[in-house]
Every structure is written in C-alpha cells, then in structure tokens.
C-alpha positions in Angstrom: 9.5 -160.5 -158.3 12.2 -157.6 -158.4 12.2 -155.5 -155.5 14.2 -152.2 -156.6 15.5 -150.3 -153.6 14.6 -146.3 -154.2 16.8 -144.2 -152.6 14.8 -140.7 -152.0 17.2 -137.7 -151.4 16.5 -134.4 -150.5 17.3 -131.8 -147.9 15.7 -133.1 -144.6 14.2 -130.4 -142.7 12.3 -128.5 -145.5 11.1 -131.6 -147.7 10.3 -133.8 -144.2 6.6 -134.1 -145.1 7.8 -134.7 -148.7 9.7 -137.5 -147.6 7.4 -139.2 -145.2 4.9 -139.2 -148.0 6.9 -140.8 -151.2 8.3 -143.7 -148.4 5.0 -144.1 -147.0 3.4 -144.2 -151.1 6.2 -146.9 -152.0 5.7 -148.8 -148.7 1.8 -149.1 -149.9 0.8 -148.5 -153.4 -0.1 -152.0 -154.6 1.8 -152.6 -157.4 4.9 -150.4 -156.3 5.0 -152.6 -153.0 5.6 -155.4 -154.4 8.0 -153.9 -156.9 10.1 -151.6 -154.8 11.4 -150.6 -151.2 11.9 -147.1 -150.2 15.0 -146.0 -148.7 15.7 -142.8 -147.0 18.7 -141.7 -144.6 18.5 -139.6 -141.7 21.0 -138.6 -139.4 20.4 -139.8 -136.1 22.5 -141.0 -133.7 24.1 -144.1 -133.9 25.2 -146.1 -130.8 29.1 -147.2 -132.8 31.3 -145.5 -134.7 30.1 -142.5 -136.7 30.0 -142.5 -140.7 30.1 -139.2 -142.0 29.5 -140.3 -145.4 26.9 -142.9 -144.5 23.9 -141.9 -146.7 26.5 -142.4 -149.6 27.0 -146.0 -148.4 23.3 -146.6 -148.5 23.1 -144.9 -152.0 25.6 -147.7 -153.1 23.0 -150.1 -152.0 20.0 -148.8 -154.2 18.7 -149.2 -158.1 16.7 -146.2 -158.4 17.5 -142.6 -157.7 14.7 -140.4 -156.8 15.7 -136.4 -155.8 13.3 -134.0 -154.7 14.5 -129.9 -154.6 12.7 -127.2 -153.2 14.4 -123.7 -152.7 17.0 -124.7 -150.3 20.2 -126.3 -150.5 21.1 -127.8 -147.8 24.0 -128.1 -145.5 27.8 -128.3 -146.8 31.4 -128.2 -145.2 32.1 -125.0 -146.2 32.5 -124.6 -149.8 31.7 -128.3 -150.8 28.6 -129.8 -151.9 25.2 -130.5 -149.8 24.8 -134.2 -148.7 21.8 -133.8 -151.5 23.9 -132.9 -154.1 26.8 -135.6 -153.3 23.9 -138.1 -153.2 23.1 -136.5 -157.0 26.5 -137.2 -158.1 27.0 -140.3 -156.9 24.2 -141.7 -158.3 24.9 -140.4 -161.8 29.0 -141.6 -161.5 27.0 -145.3 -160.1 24.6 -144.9 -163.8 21.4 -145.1 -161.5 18.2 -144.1 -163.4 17.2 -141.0 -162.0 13.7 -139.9 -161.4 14.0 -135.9 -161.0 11.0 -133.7 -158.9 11.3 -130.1 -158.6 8.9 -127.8 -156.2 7.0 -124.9 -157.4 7.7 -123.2 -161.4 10.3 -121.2 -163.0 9.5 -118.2 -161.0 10.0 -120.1 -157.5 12.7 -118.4 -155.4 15.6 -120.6 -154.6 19.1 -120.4 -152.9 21.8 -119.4 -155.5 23.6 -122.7 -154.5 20.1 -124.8 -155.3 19.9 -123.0 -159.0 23.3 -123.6 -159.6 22.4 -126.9 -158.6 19.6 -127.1 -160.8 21.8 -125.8 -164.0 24.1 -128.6 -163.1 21.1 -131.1 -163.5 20.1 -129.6 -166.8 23.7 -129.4 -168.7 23.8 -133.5 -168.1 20.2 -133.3 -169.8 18.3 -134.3 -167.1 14.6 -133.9 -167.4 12.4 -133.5 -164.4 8.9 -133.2 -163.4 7.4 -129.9 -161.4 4.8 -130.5 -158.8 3.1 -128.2 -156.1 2.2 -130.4 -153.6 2.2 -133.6 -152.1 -0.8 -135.6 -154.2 1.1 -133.9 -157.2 4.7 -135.5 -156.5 3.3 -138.9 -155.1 1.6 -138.7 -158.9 4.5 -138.2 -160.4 6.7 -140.7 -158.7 3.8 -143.6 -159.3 3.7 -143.0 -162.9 7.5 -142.2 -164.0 8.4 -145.4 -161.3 5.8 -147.7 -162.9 7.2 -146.7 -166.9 10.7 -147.6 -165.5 9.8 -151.0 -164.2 7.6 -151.8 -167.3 10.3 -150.6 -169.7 13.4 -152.3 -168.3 11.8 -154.9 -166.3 8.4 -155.9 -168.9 7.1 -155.8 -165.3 3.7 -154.4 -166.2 1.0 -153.3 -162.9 -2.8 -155.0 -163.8 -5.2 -152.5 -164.3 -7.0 -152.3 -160.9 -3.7 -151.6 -159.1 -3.5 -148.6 -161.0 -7.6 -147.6 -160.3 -6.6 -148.8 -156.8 -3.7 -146.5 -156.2 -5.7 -143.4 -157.9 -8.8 -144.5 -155.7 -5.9 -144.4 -152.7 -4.4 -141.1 -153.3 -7.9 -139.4 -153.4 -9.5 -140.7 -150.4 -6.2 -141.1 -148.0 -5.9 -138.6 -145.3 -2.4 -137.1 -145.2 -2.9 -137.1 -140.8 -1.8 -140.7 -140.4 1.6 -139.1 -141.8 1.6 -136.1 -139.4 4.7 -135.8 -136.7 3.9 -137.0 -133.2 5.9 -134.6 -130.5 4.9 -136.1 -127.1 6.1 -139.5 -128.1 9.8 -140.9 -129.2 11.7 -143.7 -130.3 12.2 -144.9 -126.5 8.0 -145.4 -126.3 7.7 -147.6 -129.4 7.3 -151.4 -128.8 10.5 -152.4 -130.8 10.3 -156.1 -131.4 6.9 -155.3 -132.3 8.5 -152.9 -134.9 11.0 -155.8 -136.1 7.6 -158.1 -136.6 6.5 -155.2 -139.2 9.4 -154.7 -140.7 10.9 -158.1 -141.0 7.5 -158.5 -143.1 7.7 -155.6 -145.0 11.0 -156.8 -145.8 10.4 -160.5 -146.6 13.3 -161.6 -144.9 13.4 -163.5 -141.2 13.4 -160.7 -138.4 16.4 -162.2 -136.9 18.1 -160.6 -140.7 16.5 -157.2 -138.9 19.5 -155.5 -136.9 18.5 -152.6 -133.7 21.1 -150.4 -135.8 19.5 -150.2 -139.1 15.8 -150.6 -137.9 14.8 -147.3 -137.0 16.2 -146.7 -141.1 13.2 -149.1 -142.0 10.9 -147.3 -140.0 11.7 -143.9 -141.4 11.7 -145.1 -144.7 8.3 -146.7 -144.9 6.9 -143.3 -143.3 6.6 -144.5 -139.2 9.3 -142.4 -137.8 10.5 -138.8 -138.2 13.8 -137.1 -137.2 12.9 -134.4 -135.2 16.0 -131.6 -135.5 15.3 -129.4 -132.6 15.6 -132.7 -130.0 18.1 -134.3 -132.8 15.8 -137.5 -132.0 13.3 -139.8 -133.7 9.7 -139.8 -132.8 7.1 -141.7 -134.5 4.3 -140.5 -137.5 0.8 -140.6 -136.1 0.5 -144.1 -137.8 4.0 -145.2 -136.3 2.1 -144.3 -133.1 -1.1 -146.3 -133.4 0.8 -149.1 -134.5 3.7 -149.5 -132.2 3.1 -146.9 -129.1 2.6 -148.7 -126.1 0.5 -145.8 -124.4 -0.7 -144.3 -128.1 -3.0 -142.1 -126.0 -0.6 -140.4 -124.6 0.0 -138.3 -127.7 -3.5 -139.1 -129.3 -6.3 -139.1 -127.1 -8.5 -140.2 -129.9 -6.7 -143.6 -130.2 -8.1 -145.2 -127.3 -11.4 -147.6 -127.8 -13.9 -147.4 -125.3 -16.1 -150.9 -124.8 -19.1 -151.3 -122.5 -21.2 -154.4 -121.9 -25.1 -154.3 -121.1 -27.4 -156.9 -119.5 -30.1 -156.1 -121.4 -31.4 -155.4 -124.8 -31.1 -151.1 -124.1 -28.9 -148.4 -122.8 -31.7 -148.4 -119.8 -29.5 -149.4 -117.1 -25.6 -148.9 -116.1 -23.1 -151.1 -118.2 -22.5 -154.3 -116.1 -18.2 -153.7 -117.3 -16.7 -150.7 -119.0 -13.2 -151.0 -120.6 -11.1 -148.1 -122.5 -8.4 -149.7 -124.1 -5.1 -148.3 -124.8 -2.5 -150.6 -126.4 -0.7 -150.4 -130.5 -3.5 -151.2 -133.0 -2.9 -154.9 -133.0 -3.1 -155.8 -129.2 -6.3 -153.6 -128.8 -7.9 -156.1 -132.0 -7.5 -158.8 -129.4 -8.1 -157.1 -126.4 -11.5 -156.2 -127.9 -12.3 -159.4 -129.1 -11.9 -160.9 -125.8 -13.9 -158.3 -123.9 -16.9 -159.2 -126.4 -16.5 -162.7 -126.0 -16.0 -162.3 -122.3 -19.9 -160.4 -122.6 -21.6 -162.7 -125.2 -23.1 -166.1 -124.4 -21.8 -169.1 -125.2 -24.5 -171.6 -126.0 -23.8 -175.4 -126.1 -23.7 -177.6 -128.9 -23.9 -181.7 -128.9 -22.0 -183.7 -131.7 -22.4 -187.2 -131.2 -21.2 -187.7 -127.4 -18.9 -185.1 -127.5 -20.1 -181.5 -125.7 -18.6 -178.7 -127.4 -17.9 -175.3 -127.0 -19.2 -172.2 -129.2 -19.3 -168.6 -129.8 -21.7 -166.7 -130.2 -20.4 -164.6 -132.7 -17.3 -166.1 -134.9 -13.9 -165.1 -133.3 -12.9 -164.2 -137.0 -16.1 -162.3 -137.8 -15.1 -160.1 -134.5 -11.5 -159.6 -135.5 -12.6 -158.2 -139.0 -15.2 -155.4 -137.3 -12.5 -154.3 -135.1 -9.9 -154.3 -137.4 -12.1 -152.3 -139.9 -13.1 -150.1 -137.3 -9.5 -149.1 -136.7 -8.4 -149.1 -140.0 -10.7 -147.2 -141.7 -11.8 -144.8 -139.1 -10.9 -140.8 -139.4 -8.7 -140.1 -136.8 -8.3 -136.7 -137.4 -11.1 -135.6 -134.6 -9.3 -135.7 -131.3 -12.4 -136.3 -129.4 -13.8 -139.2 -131.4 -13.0 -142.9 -130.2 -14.0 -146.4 -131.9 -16.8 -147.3 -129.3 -17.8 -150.9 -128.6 -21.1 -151.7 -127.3 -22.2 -155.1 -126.3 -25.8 -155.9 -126.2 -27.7 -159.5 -125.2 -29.1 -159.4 -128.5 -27.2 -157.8 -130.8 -23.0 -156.0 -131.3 -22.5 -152.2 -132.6 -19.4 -151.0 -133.1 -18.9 -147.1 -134.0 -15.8 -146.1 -136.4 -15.8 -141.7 -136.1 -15.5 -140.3 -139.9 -17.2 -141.6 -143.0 -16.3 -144.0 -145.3 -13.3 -143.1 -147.2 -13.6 -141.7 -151.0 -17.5 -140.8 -149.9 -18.7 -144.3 -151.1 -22.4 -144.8 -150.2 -23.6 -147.1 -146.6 -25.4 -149.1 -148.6 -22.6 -150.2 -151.4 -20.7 -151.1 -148.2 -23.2 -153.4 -147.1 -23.5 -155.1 -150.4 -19.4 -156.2 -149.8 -19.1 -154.4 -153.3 -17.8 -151.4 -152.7 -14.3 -150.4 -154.2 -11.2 -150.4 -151.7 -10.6 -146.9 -150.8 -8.2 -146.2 -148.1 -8.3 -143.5 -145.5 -4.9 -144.8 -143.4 -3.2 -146.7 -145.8 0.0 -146.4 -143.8 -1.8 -148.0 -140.9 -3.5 -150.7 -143.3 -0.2 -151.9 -144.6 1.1 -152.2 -141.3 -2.0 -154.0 -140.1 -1.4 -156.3 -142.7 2.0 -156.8 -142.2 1.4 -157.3 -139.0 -0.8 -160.2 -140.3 -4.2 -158.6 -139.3 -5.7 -158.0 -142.4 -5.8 -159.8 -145.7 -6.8 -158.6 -149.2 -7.8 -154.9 -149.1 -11.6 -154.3 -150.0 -12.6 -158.3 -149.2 -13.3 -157.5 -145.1 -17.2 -157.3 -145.1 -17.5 -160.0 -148.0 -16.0 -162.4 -145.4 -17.1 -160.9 -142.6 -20.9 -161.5 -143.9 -19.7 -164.5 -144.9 -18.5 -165.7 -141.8 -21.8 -164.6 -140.1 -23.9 -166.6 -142.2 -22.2 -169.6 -141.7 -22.9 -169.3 -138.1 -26.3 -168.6 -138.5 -26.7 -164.4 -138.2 -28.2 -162.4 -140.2 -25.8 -159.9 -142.6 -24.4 -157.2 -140.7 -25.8 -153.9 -140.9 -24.4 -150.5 -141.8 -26.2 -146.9 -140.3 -24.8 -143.8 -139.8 -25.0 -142.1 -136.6 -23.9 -138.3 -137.1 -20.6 -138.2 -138.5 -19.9 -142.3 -137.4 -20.3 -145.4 -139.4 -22.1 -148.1 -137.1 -21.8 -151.7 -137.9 -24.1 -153.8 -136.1 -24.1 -157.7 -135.7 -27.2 -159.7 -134.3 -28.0 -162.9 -132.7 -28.3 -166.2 -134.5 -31.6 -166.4 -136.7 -34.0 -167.9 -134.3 -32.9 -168.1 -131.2 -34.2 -165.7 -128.1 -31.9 -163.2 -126.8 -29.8 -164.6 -124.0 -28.7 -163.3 -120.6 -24.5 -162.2 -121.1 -22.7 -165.1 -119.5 -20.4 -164.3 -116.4 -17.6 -162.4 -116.9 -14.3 -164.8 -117.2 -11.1 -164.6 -119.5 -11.1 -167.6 -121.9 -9.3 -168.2 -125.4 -12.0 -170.3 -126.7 -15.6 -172.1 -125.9 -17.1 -172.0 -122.3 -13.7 -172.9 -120.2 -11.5 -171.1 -118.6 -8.1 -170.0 -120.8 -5.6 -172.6 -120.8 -1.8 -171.4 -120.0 -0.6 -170.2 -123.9 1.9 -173.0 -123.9 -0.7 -175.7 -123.7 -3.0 -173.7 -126.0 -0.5 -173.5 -128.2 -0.1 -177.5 -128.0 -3.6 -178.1 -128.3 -4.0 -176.4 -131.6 -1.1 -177.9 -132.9 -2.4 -181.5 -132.3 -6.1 -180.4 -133.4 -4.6 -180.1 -136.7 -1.1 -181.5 -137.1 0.7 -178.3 -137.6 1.0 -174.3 -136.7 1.9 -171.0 -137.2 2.5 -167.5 -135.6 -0.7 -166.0 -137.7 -2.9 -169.0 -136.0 -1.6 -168.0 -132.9 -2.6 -164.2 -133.0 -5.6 -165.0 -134.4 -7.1 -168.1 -132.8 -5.7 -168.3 -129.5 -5.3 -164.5 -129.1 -1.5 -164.6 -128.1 1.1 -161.4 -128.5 2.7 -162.1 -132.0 5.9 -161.5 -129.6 4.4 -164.3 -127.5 3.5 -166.6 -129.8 7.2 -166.7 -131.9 8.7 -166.9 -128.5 6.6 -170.3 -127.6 7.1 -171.4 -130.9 10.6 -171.2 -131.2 10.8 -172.5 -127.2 9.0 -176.0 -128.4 11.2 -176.0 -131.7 14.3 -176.4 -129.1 12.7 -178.8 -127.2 11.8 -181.0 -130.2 8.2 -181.1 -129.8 7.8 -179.3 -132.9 9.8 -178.7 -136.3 9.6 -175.6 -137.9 9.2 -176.2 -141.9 9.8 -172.7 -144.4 11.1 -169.3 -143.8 10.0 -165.4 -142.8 5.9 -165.3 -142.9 5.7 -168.7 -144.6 7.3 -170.6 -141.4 4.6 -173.3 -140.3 5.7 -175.5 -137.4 4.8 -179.6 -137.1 4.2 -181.6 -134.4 7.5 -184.0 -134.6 5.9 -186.9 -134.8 3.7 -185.4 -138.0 6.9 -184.7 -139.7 8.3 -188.4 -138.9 4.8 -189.5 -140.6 5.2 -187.6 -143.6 8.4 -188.3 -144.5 
C-alpha cells in the first residue's frame, strides 16, 4: 500500500482552521488514510538547536505538494519570499505534483505580494481550484488527491469509500476541530499520544521521537499553535482524547454514571460516579462501574464453578464507545449519562444521530456509517477501541444474543439517543451485587501482572489490544507488563507495531 506524505502549506495564522481540517480529512477519509499521511509544519519551539529553514527540510521528505492561499502573504525577511512561497518553489525545483486551492474568486482582495504570488503560479501554468469554505476545499482536495493516486499509482478507492467519505463530510461536525484555550501541550497524556500516533503511523512507537511528535499531532488535526502564547494547545478532539482533566476546558466531556437498587428512579442511587479521564480510560472506567452494579449469576460446567457477566464485557465496551463517539458535543451542558438498573442498562448519548438517519434504521444494524467526530473515531480506533466503522450495533446485538438478551433498544429522549440493554430472556430481575472492583467473574481483581499471566495461559498467547479490552488495563500499562515479562523470558514477543502478539515461552518452544 503506498502511503504518500502530503505536505500542506499555507500561511499559518489566517488558514489555521484550513489547515486543521485538510490534516484532520487526510488522517480520516477512508480511502485517503490508507493512501496518504498529512504533513504540516508549525513553528514551535524546539528544545535543540533551531532550524530556520526547517519546514523546507520536511518538504524534502514529502510526495505531494498541496498549497492553500487566501489574501495574505505571509511573513518574509525583508524583501525575500514568505516561508509559503519558499515552500512553493521548492516543491516545483523537487518536480512534486502540485495540488493548487485558492480562497474566494477573482474579485477577492489580496496582498499585492499574494497576487504577485499568484501570477508567479499562473506563468509556470499551474491550474488551481477556487473554494469558499471549508467542505468546499476538503472536496476539492479528496477528488484531485484521489485522480492523482489512481493515475500514477492504478491505486483506485472502491466505491463505498467514496459514498462513505461524501456521507462523512455532510454529517461531521466541524467542533471536534475547534481550538481549545484553557488546555496546552503540558496537560496532554503524551505516551498516550505516542500509542495514537505510533498507530497512525504503522511504525513501532519506540520509531516515535518527543521532538517530532507534537508535528504528528498537528498534522493529523489534534493540536494547534496558538501565536499569541507562541504555544501548542490541543483541538477539542486532541482534548477528549488525550487530556487528562478534558473537563477542564469542556465541561460537557465528563460522563455521569449512577447505579439503582431497584427497577425505577424511586429512590436515591445506591453510587454515583462522574468520570473525567481521555476518551479511552473513561470506556473502561465505565465498564467497570456497570459491572461493579450488575449481578453476576453463577454458571456450572461439569465440576468446574464459573464466573459470568451479566451483560458481555464487549457488548458494554461497544455502548460506551458509541456513546462517545458519536455523541454531539457541541452543547456544553449535555453529558453521556449512564444509568444502571437491576433489570435493565440505558445509556444517553446528547445530539442525534449523525447525517439525520432514522432510530429505527439504527436498530436494524443497517444504517449507513455517518460520522459526527470522525477525528475522535479515528483516534478511538487507533487507539484500538473501535473496529470497522458502521459494524458497532451489528455486533453489539450480536454479542447480546449470544448471551441470552433481547436486541438492544433505540428511543429518543428530547434531543438524546438512548440505548437500552435488558436482562437475559427469562430470568427475574436480580438485586445489584455488592459493590467490589473486579476484572472478570465474581472475584476480586487479581494484581494486572497475574492477570496478564492468566490470560496468557488460558490461551497460549497475548496482546496489548486483549489487555485493554479483557482485563481493562491502561494501554500504557499493559505494553509496560508486556515488555517487563518479555525481559524476564516468560514470554516472547512474535511481529511488529499493532501486529505484536506475545507467547508464553514454553508455547513458542512447542511450536517450533
């Protein structure tokens, strides 16, 4: 698969939004994804040596060439040429192909420098494409982007990546790309940010250097250079995702969770949690507060007592993640509320489902993917918290039915979707058991390291995603064990970057 590096150029302080939104589109239109990696420079400050010329160097590195002009034109030394128009030359002296976007018509008001500029562009007969706001450019830059790979590369996108990136581009919000003031690069969760990137990157997140990730980051539409402080502070979706206290710029970010004895609201909650954690820990952290709250009947096989849930752990991971994926977070006084119920689970996601599909299409697991957040989706998934896009409810019913619950339901309560989950089909509404942190059945939690151990014997062999999502560990956590038993021989680790799968040493003596 080629993976084209796309260096976007501009000025920085008047096309900022611009920017944010063709890195963010690259980092998570389907086809382009998997096709190309965005690449924009900023300059921040570095902790060595200064490079004044640095966004050349990284222009060196790149295949594509995408400029975007506006009216202004930028900073220069004097009489020399704007960074943006060095970056133009370069690339034509380097024979890049050039993709070419220019804001507002014939009749726009520019600097004399920038229509000099753009009389320079058209004596090398250059074309370019005229746009007038953000869905225009990102338009623009899909279709020209996807001719160029099909023409030199006969790389050629199937036909429902395209309908999926149009379905994408009308329902996404452009908030999750907003600029977050109260929060900077010093509140982000960094190795956190090297999980995401190293996976966005395909590449080990060792390969992932403190230097050049914030670059990543800023490219992918996460973090934004704010002039005034001449620092970076995360996008609203860099926030959810990697904020260790999200809340304290979005109030709205927070889930509020509340367990019942009963069947009813009637009486007080008997616990009542508001979480505040990056998108990923609070999955967990919910899942464990409802599993904390739900009982845990017993099953016999053969002579053996074991353990089980009374909703599946994976069923429970895919109604949070939804709910935070998909949810509007544009209302500052709506929160994804959790309630747990003897009988039954509801779980509130503010807004309406994205691209005004229908509750009861949704329901049916039929309904087409349409993403609201797809900057938070794609880090979601590369965080390794969501799968195909579109195929959550179909497993999530799925996963239900195995276990014996009916299909889960779909209502609208004002301006909330409400997903509700019931008990297994014929059995009576049980008492919540006692409150107690465990990872999995009726005991309490072992210590992560023999957890860790146990899985790994259960079935010969594991990785970091089986960690997060079994035993509920920190993705942080769960590399570190991983790695610590690698050294101590009790496992070997087998592949590389997301593919890495660890075996018990004696399973890898047997299998050679």
């Amino acid at each position: 698969m080629i993976r084209l590096k796309v260096f976007i150029s501009s000025v920085q302080k008047e096309l900022r939004a611009e920017r944010i939104a063709v890195g963010g589109f690259l980092a998570t239109d389907d086809f382009l994804s998997q096709c190309s990696v965005p690449r924009i420079f900023e300059d921040y400050p570095q902790p060595l040596r200064p490079n004044p010329k640095a966004y050349l160097d990284l222009l060196r590195q790149c295949q594509v060439y995408l400029l975007i002009i506006a009216a202004d034109y930028g900073s220069d030394a004097g009489d020399g040429p704007s960074a943006t128009h060095e970056e133009y030359r370069l690339a034509q002296e380097l024979r890049l192909p050039t993709l070419i976007c220019v804001k507002g018509g014939a009749a726009t008001k520019r600097e004399k420098k920038t229509q000099a500029f753009l009389g320079e562009i058209k004596a090398e007969k250059h074309t370019y494409s005229r746009f007038e706001n953000e869905a225009g450019l990102l338009s623009i830059v899909g279709q020209r982007l996807r001719e160029h790979i099909e023409t030199t590369y006969a790389t050629v996108p199937k036909k429902a990546q395209v309908e999926q990136s149009e379905r994408t581009l009308q329902a996404a919000s452009d908030f999750e790309r907003n600029p977050v003031t109260a929060l900077a690069w010093a509140d982000l969760d960094h190795d956190l940010a090297r999980d995401m990137m190293a996976a966005a990157e395909d590449t080990d997140k060792e390969r992932i250097p403190a230097a050049g990730l914030p670059r990543l980051l800023l490219s992918r539409g996460y973090l934004w250079k704010d002039a005034a402080g001449d620092v970076l502070r995360p996008t609203v979706a860099g926030a959810l995702l990697l904020a260790a206290h999200p809340s304290v710029a979005l109030t709205q970010a927070r889930i509020q969770l509340d367990a019942y004895a009963g069947t009813d609201r009637s009486a007080d909650p008997i616990d009542s949690v508001f979480l505040d954690a990056p998108l990923g820990q609070m999955v967990e952290q919910a899942v464990a507060f409802i599993r904390r709250h739900t009982a845990r009947p017993l099953a016999v096989k053969g002579l053996k007592r074991q353990d089980t849930s009374a909703y599946p752990p994976e069923a429970l991971r895919e109604i949070i993640v939804n709910a935070l994926a998909h949810r509007d977070y544009a209302d500052p006084g709506a929160k994804v509320s959790v309630e747990v119920f003897a009988d039954r689970l509801r779980v509130s996601s503010p807004g309406m489902p994205p691209g005004g599909q229908p509750l009861g299409r949704l329901a049916t697991g039929q309904a087409r993917s349409r993403s609201r957040n797809p900057l938070v989706v794609q880090g979601l998934s590369w965080l390794e918290l969501m799968d195909e896009r579109g195929s959550g409810i179909r497993r999530m019913t799925r996963l239900l039915a195995e276990a014996g619950h009916p299909a889960p339901t779909f209502e609208r309560d004002h301006d909330s979707v409400v997903v509700g989950f019931a008990a297994r089909v014929g059995k009576a509404p049980t008492a919540p058991a006692p409150a107690k942190r465990v990872i999995d059945g009726d005991e309490p939690a072992l210590p992560p390291r023999e957890a860790v151990l146990r899985e790994a014997k259960a079935v010969g062999s594991i990785t970091t995603r089986i960690c997060v999502q079994r035993l509920g560990l920190a993705r942080a956590t769960a590399q570190r064990l991983l790695t610590q038993l690698a050294e101590e021989g009790l496992v070997v680790s087998q592949g590389k970057g997301r593919a890495t799968s660890y075996l018990l040493a004696a399973e890898k003596v047997r299998r050679k």
